[in-house]
C-alpha positions as CSV (number, residue, x, y, z in Angstrom):
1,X,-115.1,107.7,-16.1
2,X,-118.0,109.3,-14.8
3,X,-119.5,108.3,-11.6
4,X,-122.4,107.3,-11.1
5,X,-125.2,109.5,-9.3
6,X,-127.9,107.0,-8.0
7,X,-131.1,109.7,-7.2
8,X,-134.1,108.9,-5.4
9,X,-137.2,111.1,-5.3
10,X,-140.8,110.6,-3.0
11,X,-143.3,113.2,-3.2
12,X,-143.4,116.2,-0.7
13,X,-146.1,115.8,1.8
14,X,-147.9,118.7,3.5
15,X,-145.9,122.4,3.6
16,X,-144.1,121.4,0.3
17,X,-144.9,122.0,-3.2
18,X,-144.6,120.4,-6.6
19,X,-142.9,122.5,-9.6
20,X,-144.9,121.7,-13.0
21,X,-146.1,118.1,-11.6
22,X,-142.5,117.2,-11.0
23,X,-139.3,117.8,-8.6
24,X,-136.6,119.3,-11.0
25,X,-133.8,117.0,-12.4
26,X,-130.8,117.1,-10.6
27,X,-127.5,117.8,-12.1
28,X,-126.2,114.4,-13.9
29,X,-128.3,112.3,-12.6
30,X,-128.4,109.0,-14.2
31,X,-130.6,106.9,-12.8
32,X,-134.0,107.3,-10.2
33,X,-136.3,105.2,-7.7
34,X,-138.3,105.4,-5.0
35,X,-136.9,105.6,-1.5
36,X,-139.2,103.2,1.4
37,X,-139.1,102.7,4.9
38,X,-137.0,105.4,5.3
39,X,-137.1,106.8,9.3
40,X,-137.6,110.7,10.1
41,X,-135.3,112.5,11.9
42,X,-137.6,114.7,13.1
43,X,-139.0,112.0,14.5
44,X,-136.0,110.7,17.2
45,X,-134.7,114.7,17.6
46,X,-134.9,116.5,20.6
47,X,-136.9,118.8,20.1
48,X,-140.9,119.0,21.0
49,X,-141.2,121.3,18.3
50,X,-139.9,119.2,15.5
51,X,-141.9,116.0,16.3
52,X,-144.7,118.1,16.9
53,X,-144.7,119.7,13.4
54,X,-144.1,116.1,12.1
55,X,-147.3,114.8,14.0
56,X,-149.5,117.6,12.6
57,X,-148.2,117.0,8.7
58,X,-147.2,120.5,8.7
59,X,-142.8,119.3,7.7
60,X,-142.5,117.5,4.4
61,X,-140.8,114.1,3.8
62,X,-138.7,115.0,0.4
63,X,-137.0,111.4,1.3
64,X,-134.8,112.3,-2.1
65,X,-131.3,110.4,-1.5
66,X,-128.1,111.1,-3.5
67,X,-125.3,108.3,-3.8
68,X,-121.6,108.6,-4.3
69,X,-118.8,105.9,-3.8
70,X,-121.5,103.3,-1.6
71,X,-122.0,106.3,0.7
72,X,-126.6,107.6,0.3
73,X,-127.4,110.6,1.7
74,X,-131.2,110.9,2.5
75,X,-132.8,114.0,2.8
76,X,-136.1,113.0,4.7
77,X,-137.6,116.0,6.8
78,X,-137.8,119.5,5.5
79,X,-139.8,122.7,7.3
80,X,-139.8,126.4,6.6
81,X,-141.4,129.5,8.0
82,X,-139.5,132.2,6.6
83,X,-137.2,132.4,9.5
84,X,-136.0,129.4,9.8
85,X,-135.4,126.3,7.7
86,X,-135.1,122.9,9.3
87,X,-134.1,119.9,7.7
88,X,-133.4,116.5,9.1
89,X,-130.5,114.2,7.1
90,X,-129.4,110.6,7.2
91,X,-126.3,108.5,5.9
92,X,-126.3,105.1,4.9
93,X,-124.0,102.8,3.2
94,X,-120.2,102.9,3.1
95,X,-117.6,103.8,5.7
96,X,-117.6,107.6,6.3
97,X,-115.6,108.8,9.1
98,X,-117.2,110.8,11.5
99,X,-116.0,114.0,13.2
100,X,-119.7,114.3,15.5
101,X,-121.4,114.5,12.5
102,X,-122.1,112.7,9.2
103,X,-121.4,115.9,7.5
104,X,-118.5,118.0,6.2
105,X,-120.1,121.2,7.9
106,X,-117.1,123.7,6.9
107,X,-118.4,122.8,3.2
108,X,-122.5,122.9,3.5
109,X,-123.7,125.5,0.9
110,X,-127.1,126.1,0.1
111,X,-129.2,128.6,-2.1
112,X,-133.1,129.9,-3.1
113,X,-133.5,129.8,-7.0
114,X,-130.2,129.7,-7.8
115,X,-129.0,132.6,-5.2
116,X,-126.7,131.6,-2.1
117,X,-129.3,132.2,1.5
118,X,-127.1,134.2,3.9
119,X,-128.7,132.3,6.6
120,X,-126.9,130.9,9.7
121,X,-126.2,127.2,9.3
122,X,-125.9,125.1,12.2
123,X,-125.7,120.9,11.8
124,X,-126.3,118.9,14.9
125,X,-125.6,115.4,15.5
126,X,-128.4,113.3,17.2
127,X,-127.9,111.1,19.9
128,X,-130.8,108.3,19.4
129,X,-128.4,108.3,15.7
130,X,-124.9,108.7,14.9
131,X,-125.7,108.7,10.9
132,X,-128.8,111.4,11.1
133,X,-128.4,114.8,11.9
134,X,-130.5,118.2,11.6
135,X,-129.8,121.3,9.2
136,X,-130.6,124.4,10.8
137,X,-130.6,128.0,8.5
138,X,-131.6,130.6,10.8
139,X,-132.1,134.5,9.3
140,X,-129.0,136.6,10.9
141,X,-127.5,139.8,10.8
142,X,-127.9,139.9,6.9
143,X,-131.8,140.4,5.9
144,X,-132.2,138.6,3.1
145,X,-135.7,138.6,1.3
146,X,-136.6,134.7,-0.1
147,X,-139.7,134.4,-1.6
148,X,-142.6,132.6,0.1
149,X,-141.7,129.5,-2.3
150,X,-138.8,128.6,-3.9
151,X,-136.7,125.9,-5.8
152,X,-133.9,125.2,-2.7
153,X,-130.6,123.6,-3.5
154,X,-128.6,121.8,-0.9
155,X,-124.6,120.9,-1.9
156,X,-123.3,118.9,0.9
157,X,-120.1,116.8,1.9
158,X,-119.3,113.9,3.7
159,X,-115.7,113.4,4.5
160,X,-113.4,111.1,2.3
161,X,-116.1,111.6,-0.7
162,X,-114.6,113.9,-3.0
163,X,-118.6,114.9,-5.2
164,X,-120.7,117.0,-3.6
165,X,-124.1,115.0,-2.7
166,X,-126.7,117.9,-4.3
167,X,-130.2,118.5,-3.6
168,X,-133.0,120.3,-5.6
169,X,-136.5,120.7,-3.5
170,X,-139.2,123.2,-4.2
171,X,-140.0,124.9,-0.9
172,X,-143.3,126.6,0.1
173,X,-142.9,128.4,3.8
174,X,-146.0,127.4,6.2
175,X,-148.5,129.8,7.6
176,X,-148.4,131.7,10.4
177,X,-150.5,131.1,13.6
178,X,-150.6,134.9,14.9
179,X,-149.4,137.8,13.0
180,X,-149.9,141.4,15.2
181,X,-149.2,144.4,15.2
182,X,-149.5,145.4,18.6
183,X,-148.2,148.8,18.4
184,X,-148.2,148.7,22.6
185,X,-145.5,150.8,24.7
186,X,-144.5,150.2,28.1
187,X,-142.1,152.9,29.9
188,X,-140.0,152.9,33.3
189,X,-137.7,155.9,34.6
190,X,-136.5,157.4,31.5
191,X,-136.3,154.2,29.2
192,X,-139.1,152.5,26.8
193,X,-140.0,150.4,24.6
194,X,-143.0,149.3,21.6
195,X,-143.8,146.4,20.5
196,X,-144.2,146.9,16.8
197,X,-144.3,143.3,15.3
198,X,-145.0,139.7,16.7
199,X,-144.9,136.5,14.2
200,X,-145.6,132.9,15.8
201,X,-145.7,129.8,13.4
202,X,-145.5,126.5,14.2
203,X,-141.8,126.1,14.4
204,X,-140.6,129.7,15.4
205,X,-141.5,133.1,17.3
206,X,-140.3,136.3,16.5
207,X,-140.7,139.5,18.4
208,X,-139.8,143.3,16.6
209,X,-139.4,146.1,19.5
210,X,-138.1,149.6,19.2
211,X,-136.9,151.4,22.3
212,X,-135.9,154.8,23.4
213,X,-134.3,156.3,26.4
214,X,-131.5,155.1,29.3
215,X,-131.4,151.8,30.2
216,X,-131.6,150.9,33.8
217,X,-128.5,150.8,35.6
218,X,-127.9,146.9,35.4
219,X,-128.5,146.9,32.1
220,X,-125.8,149.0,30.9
221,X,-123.1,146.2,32.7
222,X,-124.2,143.8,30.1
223,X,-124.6,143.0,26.5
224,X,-128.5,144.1,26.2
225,X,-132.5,143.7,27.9
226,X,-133.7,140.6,26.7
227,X,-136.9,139.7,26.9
228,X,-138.7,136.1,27.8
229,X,-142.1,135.5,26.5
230,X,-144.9,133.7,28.5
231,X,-147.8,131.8,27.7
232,X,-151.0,131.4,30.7
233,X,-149.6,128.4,31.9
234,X,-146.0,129.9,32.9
235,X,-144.3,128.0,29.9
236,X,-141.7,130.3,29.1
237,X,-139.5,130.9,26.0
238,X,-136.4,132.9,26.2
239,X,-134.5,134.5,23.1
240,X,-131.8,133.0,20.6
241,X,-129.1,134.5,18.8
242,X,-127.2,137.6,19.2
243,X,-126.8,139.9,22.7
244,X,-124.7,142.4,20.7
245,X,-124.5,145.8,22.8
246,X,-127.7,148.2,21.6
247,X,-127.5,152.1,20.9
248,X,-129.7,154.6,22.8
249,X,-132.1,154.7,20.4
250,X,-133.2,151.7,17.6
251,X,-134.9,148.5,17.1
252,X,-134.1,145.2,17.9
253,X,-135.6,141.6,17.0
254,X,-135.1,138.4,18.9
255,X,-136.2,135.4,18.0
256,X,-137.5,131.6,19.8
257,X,-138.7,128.6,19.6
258,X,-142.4,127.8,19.4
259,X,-144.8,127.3,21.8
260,X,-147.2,123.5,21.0
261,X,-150.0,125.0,20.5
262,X,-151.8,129.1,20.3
263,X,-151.7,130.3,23.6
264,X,-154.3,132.3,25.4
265,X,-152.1,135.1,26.1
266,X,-148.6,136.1,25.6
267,X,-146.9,138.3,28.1
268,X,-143.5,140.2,27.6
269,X,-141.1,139.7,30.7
270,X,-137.7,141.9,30.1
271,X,-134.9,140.3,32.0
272,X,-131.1,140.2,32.2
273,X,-129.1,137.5,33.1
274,X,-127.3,137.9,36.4
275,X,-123.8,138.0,37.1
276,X,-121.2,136.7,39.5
277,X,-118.4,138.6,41.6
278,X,-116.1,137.8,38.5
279,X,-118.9,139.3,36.2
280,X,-119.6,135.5,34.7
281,X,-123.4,134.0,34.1
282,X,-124.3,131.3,36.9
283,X,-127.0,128.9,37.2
284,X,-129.7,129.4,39.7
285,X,-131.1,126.2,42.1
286,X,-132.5,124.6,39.0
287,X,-129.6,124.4,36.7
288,X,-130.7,127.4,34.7
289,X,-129.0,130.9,34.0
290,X,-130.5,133.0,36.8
291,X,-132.1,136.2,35.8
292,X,-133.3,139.3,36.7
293,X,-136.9,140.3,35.8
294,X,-138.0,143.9,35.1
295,X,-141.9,143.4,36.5
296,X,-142.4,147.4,35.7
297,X,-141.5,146.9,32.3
298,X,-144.0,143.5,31.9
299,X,-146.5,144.1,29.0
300,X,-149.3,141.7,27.6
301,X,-149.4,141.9,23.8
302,X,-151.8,139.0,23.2
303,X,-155.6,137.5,24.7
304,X,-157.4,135.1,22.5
């Protein structure tokens, strides 16, 4: 026999949008109701950014749940900006046995109409609660272009459940707070660089340089200049992802979090992380990765 698929569907909020008046039907479902009461994740998270986005109605609550064998998966936050997506998951019912996380994450698959999103997926566990957890798709190494909106399918697994739990939400990515061009160029010894691009939206920053020249010196004994971005109060935002060596000549992005609200002014601080004797990263007084600042290379690419 056939199992049954209990779905449950709420209407998006703010920064999601309908398709024809209605969500699309998912794949055999047999029956449908209305999901209450049901807590964000967003909410009890970690991060300032996500509970800030969810005080500001700029996430949606999709709150569209998916049964198999006792076991409810409720999909209740959702955000997107085009470089990231964030959604926040939670489990109830049954007795699903967890490996620090609700999820199967070796088995998470997710597309954009119908194609597979070569993003990077991350699933953390929460802390405040063992049965929610956040989905993280972050753009990588492969640039894949996703339309602004789009019909997003989520097929995920929870171990000792044999049926995908599957998800079908129409997406719409939220606007940008700054978008520049800056076009600005700052040069030491023989080395330089241009800011050509700068993105902020609620939930991420992104920063597009190209650079030509030599390095300096310290530089070259590690993986590649990074640069921190900082707001007129000092709060400071250092990059994510990938410190893969970089040629002579080329263009590189790096990406971060968001800052609360627009700041004043942005300013560019290049850095590298320092090194021990045995060439390892240490923490400085604080408990933070010392660094090593650049201040001739510092460059201001934004004043409100």
């Amino acid at each position: 026999m056939k199992k049954m698929i209990a779905v449950t569907t709420l209407s998006a909020t703010l920064g999601i949008a309908m398709m024809g008046g209605e969500y699309a039907p998912l794949v055999n479902a047999a029956a449908a109701s209305i999901v209450t009461n049901v807590g964000s994740v967003f909410k009890i998270s970690d991060s300032p950014t996500l509970k800030d986005v969810l005080q500001q109605g700029l996430s949606s609550a999709p709150n569209q749940a998916v049964t198999h064998d006792g076991v409810t998966l409720i999909l209740t936050d959702l955000i997107y900006d085009g470089n990231e997506l964030v959604m926040g998951i939670r489990q109830e019912g049954g007795t699903v046995k967890k490996d620090k996380n609700i999820l199967d994450t070796g088995k998470l698959d997710t597309s954009a109409n119908g194609k597979k999103m070569y993003y990077n997926t991350s699933v953390s566990s929460l802390s405040e609660d063992p049965d929610a957890a956040l989905i993280r798709l972050s753009k990588g190494v492969v640039k894949q272009q996703i339309t602004d909106e789009f019909e997003l399918t989520l097929k995920a697994y929870v171990r000792e459940v044999e049926e995908p739990f599957i998800f079908t939400i129409p997406v719409k990515k939220v606007a940008s707070l700054i978008s520049i061009t800056p076009g600005t160029t700052k040069k030491s010894g023989k080395f330089s660089y241009t800011v050509t691009s700068f993105q902020m939206t609620p939930l991420t920053m992104q920063l597009q340089i190209s650079y030509k020249g030599e390095f300096p010196a310290a530089v070259k004994k590690h993986h590649k200049l990074l640069y921190d971005l900082v707001d007129e109060k000092g709060n400071v935002f250092s990059p994510n992802g990938s410190d893969n060596q970089p040629s002579k000549t080329g263009k590189d992005e790096q990406n971060y979090g968001s800052f609360v609200t627009v700041p004043q002014s942005i300013t560019i601080k290049p850095f590298i992380y320092k090194l021990d004797a045995k060439g390892q990263l240490f923490k400085d007084t604080t408990g933070k990765w010392a660094k090593s600042y650049y201040k001739d290379l510092e460059l201001k690419i934004y004043q409100r």
